[in-house]
C-alpha positions in Angstrom: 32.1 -31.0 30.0 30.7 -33.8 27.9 33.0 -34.3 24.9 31.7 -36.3 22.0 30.8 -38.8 20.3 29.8 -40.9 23.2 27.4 -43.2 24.2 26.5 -43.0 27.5 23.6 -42.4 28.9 24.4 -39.4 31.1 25.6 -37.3 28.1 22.9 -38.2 25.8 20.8 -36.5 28.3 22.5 -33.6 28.0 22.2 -32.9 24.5 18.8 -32.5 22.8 17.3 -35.9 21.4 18.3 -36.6 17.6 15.1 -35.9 16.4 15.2 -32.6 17.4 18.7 -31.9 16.4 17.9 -33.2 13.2 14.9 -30.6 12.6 16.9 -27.8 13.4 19.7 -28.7 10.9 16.7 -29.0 8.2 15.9 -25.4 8.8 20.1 -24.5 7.5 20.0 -22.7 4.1 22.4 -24.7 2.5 20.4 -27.5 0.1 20.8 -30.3 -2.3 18.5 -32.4 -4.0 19.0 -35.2 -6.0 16.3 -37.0 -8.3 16.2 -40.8 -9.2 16.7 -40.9 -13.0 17.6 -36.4 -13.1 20.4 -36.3 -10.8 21.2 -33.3 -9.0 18.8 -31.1 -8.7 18.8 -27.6 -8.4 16.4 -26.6 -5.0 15.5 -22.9 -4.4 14.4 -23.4 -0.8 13.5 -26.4 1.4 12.2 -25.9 4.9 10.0 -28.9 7.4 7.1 -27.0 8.6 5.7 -26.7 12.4 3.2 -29.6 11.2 6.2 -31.9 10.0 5.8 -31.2 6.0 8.6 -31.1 4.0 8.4 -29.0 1.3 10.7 -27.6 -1.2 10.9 -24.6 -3.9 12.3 -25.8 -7.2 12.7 -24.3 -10.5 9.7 -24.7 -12.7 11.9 -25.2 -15.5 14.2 -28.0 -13.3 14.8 -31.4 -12.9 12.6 -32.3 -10.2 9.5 -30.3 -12.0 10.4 -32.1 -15.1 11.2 -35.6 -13.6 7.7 -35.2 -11.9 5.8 -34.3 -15.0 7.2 -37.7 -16.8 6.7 -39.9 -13.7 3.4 -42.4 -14.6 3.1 -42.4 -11.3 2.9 -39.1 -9.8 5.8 -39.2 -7.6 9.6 -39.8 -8.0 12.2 -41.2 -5.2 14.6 -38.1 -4.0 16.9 -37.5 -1.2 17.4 -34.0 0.5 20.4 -33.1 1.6 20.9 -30.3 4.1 24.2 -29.0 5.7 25.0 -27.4 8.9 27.7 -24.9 8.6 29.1 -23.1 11.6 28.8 -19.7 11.7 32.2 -18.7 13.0 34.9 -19.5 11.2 36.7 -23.0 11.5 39.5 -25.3 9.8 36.4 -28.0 9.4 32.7 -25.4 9.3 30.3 -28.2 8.7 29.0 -29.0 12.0 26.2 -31.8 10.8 24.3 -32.5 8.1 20.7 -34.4 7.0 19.1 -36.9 5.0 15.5 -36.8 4.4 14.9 -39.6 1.9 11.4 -40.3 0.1 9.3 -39.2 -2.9 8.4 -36.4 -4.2 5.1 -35.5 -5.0 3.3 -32.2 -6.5 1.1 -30.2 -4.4 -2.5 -29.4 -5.3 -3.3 -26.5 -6.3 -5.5 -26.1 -4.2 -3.4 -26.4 -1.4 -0.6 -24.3 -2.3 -1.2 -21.2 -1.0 -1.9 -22.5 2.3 1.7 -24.6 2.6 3.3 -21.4 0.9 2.4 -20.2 4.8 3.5 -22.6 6.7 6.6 -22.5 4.5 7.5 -18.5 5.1 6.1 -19.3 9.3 9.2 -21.5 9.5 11.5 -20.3 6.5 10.4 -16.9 5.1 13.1 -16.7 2.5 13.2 -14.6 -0.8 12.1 -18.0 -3.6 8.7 -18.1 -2.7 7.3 -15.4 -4.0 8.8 -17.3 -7.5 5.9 -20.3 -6.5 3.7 -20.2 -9.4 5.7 -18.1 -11.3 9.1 -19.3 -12.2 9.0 -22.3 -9.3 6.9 -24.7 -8.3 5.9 -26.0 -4.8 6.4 -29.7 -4.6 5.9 -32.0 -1.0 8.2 -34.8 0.0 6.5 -37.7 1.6 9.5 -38.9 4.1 10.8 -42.0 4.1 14.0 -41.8 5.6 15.8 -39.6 8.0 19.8 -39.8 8.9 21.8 -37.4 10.5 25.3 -37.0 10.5 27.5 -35.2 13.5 30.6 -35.6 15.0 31.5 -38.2 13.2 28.5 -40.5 13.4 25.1 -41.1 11.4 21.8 -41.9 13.6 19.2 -43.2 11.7 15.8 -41.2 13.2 11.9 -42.2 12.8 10.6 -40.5 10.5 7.2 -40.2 12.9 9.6 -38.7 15.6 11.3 -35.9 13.4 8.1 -34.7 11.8 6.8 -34.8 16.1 10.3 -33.0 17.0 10.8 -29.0 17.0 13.6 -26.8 15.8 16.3 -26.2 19.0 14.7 -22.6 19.8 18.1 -21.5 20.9 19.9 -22.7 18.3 17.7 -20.8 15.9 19.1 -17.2 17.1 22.1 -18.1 18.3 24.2 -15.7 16.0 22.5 -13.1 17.7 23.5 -14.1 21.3 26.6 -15.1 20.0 27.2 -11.4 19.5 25.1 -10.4 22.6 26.9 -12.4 24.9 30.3 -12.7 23.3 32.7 -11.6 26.5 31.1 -14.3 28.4 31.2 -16.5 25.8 34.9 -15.5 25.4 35.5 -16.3 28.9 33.4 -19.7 28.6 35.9 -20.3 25.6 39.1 -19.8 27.6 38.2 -22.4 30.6 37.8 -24.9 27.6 41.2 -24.0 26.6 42.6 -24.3 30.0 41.2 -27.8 30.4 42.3 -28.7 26.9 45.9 -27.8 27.0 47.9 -25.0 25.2 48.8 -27.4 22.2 45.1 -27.7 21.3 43.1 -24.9 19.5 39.6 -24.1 21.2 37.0 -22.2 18.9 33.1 -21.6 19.9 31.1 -23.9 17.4 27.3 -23.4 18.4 24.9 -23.5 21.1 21.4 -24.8 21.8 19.0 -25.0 24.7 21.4 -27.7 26.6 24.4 -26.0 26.4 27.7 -24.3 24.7 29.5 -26.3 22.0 33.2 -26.2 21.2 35.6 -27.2 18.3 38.9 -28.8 19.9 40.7 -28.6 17.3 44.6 -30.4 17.4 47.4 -31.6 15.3 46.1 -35.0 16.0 42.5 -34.0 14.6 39.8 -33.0 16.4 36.3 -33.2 18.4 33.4 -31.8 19.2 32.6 -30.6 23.2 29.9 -29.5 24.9 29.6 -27.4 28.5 25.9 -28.3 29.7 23.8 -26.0 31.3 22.2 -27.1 34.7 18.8 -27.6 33.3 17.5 -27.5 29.6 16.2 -24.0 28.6 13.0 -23.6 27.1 13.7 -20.9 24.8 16.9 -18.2 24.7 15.3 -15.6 27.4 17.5 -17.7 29.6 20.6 -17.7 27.7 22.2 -15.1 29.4 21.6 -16.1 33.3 22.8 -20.2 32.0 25.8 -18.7 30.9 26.9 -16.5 34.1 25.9 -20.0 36.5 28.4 -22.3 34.5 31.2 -19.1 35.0 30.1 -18.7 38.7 30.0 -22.4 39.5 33.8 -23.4 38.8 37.4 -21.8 39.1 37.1 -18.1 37.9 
């Protein structure tokens, strides 16, 4: 069990690199955009493509549209906020969040339809079939890229995020939450056996290098992680990681 934050080398080889972790909390629902010289913003949708483009949905009628109509220099310094929420429910749900800092820039009209694509390949959500009606398609040229968790903020390369891909089990791992969820269960109360009776042990994700856990206590609380024997390439292994870390221990 690797509990975090740490810094060692060992356990930052058992969790996926921060570039990566970082591109799979950009692809959360959960938005917020604010403008230099508008504020907040409202966002309808924001997604990083499989090419590394960040593009947003806003309101044609908005802040951003109108801040980028009024800028004398086609673009307009913005920061995109992004928040991972856990999907079961605990006393602290945000699990991470992300920063992608830059400037906003229109996107040709030329070019929209193909980017619209890239955006539903990654994010096929309900707003864009608003683009070019009531929204507008804009790009943000990254600058910046911070990710929170645990307690701590990495600073990542913006080269190395827009290089990185989305965890692929992180991405479905509602759904193998509920497939898997007696196992899981029984995952969940070795945790608690290691942790002590006085401490509170809830399932708080998983990705391709293992289960994570909320340990939660009077005290406060931190984040754990159960590793798998080797990283998985995709969730078609799920399962089969699971039963080896129940089989390799005390039953």
């Amino acid at each position: 069990m690797t509990a975090g934050p740490t810094h060692s080398s060992a356990a930052v080889d058992r969790q996926p690199p921060a570039a990566e972790r970082a591109r799979t909390v950009a692809l959360r629902p959960t938005a917020a955009l604010h403008v230099a010289g508008a504020g907040t913003c409202p966002v309808l949708a924001a997604t990083t493509t499989g090419d590394g483009d960040v593009l947003l949905v806003v309101p044609a009628a908005g802040g951003a549209a109108a801040a980028l109509q009024a800028s004398p220099l086609g673009d307009v310094p913005a920061r995109l906020t992004v928040t991972d929420r856990a999907p079961l429910e605990l006393r602290h749900p945000v699990r991470a969040l992300v920063q992608l800092s830059g400037w906003l820039t229109p996107v040709p009209a030329d070019d929209v339809a193909g980017l619209v694509l890239d955006f539903a390949e990654t994010s096929p959500v309900d707003a864009l079939f608003e683009v070019g009606l009531s929204a507008v398609l804009v790009r943000m040229d990254l600058a910046e890229v911070t990710l929170e968790e645990s307690g701590q903020s990495v600073d990542v390369d913006p080269d190395d995020y827009r290089a990185a891909a989305p965890d692929a089990v992180s991405r479905v791992e509602t759904d193998l939450m509920v497939a898997e969820r007696r196992p899981l269960s029984r995952l969940c109360g070795r945790v608690q056996h290691w942790a002590g009776r006085r401490d509170d042990v809830r399932l708080l994700g998983l990705d391709r290098f293992g289960v994570r856990f909320r340990v939660q206590s009077r005290r406060g609380c931190y984040d754990l992680r159960v590793p798998f024997a080797v990283p998985l390439t995709g969730p078609e292994g799920f399962a089969d990681a699971v039963d080896h870390l129940l089989t390799c221990g005390p039953a």
